[in-house]
C-alpha positions as CSV (number, residue, x, y, z in Angstrom):
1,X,13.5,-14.2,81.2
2,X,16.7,-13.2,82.7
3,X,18.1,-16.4,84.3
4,X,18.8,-16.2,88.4
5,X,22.2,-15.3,88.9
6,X,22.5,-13.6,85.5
7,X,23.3,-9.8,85.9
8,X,20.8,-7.4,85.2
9,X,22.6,-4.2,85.7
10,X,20.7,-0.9,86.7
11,X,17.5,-3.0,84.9
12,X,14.7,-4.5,86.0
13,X,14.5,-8.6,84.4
14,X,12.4,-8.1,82.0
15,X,13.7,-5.0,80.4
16,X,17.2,-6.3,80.7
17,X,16.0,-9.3,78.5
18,X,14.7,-7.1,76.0
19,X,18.6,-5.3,75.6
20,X,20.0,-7.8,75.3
21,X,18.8,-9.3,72.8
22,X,21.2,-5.6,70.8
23,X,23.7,-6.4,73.5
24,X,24.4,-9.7,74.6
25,X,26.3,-11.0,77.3
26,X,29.6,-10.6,77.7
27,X,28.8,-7.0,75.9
28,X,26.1,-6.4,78.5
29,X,28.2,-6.2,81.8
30,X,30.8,-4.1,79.6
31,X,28.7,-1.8,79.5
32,X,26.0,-1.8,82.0
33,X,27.8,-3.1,85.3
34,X,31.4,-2.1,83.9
35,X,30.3,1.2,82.5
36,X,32.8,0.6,79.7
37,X,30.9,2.0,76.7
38,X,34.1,2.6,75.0
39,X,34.8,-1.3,74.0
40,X,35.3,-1.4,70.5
41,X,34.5,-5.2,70.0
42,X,31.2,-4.2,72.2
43,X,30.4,-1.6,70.6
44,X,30.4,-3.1,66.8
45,X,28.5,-6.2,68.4
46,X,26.0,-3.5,69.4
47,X,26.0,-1.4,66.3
48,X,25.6,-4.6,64.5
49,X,22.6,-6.0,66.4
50,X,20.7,-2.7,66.6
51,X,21.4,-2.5,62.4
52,X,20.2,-6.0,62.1
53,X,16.9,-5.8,64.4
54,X,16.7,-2.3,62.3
55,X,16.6,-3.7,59.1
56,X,14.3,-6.5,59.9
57,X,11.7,-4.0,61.3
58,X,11.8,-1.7,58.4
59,X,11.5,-5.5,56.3
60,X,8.1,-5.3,58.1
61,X,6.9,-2.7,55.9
62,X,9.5,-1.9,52.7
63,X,7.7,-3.2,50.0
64,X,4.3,-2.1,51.1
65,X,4.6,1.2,49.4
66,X,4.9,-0.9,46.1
67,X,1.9,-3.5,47.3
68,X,0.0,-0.5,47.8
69,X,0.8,1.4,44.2
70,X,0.1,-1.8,42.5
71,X,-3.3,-2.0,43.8
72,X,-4.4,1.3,43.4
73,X,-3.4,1.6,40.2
74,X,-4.6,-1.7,39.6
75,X,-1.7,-2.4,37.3
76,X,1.8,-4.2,37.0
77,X,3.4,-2.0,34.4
78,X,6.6,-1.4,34.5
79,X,7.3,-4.0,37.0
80,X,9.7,-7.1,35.2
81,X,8.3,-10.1,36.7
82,X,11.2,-11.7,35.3
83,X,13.6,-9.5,37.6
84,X,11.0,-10.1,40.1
85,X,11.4,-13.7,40.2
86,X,15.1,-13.6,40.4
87,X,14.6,-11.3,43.5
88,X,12.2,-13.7,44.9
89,X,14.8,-16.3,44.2
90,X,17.7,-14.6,45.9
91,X,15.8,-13.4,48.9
92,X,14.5,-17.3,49.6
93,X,18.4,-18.5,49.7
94,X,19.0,-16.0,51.7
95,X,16.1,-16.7,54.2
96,X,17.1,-20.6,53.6
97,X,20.6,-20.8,53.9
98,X,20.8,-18.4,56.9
99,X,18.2,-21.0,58.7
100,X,19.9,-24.1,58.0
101,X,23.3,-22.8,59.5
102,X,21.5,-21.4,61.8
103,X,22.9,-17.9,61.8
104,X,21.5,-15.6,64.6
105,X,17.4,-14.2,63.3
106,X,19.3,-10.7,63.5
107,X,21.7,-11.4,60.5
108,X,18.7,-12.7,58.1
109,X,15.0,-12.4,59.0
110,X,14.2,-9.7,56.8
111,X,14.9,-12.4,54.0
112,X,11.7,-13.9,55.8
113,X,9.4,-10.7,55.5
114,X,11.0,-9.1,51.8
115,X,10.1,-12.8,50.2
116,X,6.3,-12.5,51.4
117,X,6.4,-8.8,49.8
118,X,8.2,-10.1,47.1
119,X,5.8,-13.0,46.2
120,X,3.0,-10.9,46.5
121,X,4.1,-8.2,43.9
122,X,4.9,-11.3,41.5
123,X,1.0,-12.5,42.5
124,X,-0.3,-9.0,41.7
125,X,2.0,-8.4,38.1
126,X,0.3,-11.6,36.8
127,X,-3.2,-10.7,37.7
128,X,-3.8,-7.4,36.7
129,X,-1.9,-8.8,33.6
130,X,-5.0,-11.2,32.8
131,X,-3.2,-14.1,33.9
132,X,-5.3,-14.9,37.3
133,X,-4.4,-18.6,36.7
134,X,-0.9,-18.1,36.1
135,X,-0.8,-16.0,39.6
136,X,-2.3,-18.9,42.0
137,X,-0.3,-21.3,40.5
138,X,3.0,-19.1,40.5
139,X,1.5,-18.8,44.6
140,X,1.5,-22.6,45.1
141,X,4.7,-23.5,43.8
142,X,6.4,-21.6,45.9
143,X,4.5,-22.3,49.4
144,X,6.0,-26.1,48.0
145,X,9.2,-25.1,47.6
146,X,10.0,-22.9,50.5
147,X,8.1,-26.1,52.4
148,X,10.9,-27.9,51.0
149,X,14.2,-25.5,51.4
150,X,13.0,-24.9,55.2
151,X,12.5,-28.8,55.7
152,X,15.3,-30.9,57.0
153,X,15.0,-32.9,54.0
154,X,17.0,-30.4,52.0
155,X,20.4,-31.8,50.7
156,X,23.1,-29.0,52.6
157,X,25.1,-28.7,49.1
158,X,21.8,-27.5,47.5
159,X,21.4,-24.5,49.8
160,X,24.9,-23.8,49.5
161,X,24.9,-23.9,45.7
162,X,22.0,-21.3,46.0
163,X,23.6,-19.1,48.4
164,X,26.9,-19.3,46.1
165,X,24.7,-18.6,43.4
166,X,22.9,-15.6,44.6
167,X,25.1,-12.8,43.5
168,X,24.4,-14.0,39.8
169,X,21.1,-13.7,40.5
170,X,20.6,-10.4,42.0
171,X,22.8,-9.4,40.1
172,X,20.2,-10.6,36.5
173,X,17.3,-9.2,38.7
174,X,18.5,-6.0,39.1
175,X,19.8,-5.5,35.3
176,X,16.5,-7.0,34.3
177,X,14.7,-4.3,35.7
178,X,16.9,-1.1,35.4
179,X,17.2,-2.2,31.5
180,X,13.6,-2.1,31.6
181,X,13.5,1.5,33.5
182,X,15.8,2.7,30.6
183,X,13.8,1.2,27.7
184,X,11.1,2.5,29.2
185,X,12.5,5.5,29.8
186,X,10.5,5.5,33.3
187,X,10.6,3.1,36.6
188,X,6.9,2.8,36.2
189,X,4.9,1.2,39.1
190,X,7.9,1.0,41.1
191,X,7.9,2.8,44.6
192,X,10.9,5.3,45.4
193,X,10.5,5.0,49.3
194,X,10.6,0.7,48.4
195,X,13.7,1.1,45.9
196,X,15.3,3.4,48.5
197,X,15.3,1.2,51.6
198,X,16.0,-1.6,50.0
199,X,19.2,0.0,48.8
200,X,20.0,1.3,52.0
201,X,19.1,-2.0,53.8
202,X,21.4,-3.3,51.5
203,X,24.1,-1.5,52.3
204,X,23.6,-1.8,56.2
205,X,23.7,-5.7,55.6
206,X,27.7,-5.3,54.7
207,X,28.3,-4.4,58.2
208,X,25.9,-6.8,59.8
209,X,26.7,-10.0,57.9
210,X,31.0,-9.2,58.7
211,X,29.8,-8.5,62.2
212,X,27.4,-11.9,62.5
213,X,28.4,-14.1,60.0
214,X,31.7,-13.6,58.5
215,X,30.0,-15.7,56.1
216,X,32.1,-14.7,52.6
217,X,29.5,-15.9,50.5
218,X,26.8,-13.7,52.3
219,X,28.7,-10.7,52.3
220,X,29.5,-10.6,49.1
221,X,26.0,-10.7,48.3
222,X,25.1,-8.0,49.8
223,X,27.7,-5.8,48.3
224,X,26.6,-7.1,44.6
225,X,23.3,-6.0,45.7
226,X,24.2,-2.6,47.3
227,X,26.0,-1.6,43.7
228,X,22.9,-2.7,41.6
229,X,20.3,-1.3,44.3
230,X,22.0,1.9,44.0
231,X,21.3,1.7,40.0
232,X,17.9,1.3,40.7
233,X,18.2,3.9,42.9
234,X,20.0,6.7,40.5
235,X,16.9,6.1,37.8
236,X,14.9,7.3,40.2
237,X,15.9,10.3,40.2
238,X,16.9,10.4,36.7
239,X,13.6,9.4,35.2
240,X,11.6,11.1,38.5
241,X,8.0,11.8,37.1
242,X,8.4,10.3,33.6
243,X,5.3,8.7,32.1
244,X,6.7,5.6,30.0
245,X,7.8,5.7,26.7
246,X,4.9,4.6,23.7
247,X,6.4,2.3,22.4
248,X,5.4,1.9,18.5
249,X,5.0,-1.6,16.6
């Protein structure tokens, strides 16, 4: 709720609430009591917040394309559950690190939703691989060690050494699993709607994280992972249809 005394503009309470949480206050009178839409400071702190809430919503639903393909097909191939890991790595210091410093929920909670995804497409690679075992423990280990990273138990240095870290990894992940799309000669079980919003996301989260953060180490995550994103995203297209290559002993 709007506080009393706080302006609301041409709004009723609640609705004002709601916009402000893509333009907050001073931003809010600027543009709503002032009618200055033209502040430039305003308007990237709008941009930025709308991108954010954006990205997070579309977080809600970007890798269920690729849950869904998995399960029908009842099959993993093509999917590098090595590069998947490293993602699932990278996304968890992301959603880690951006709770600890406590960064607004606008500049990193689709780490929150993509590492759910993400830990479910590892689940499902190992069981339709055979390895039902492997899957539940792979599950448990890390419900303990997200328990641990979101806990205030964890050392600061260790989530800043991830966070520092993280371009390596996405970096790995991504080579991982575009040198498997070109030995393959295919992207397999891999979902061109999921590759292609999680490039764009990507992308987006350059502007956001300057805008939110001006975190260095965040940004230039995010730039590492638009460049090999956007590989990902070429062999779609180049290998568009391609059954995978038979690969002789």
């Amino acid at each position: 709720m709007v506080d009393a005394g706080v302006s609301t503009g041409p709004f009723p309470a609640l609705l004002a609430t709601w916009i402000q949480f893509i333009v907050p206050q001073p931003c809010f009178d600027k543009f709503f009591v002032d009618f200055d839409f033209l502040d430039v400071p305003c308007l990237k702190v709008a941009v930025s917040k709308a991108l954010g809430f954006g990205i997070i919503l579309g977080s809600l639903i970007v890798k269920l394309p690729q849950i869904i393909k998995m399960l029908q097909a009842k099959s993993g191939a093509g999917i590098s559950l090595m590069s998947v890991t490293f993602e699932l790595i990278a996304i968890s210091a992301t959603w880690s690190y951006g709770f600890a410093q406590k960064f607004p929920f606008s500049a990193y909670g689709e780490s929150v939703f993509l590492a759910l995804q993400t830990i479910i497409i590892a689940f499902l690679v190992l069981y339709y691989g055979g390895q039902s075992g492997a899957a539940f423990g792979y599950l448990t280990f890390y419900v303990a060690a997200m328990s641990f990273l979101l806990s205030p138990a964890v050392p600061r240095q260790l989530l800043s050494l991830l966070q520092t870290s993280n371009a390596f990894v996405i970096m790995v992940s991504k080579a991982i699993q575009a040198y498997a799309n070109y030995k393959n000669g295919s992207t397999g079980q891999l979902s061109v709607i999921t590759v292609y919003l999680i490039f764009l996301g990507a992308v987006a989260r350059i502007f956001t994280s300057i805008q939110e953060t001006g975190d260095n180490l965040v940004i230039f995550t995010y730039v590492v992972s638009s460049f090999f994103n956007g590989v990902i995203a070429l062999q779609m297209i180049i290998y568009w249809n391609v059954p995978p290559r038979e690969h002789q002993d």
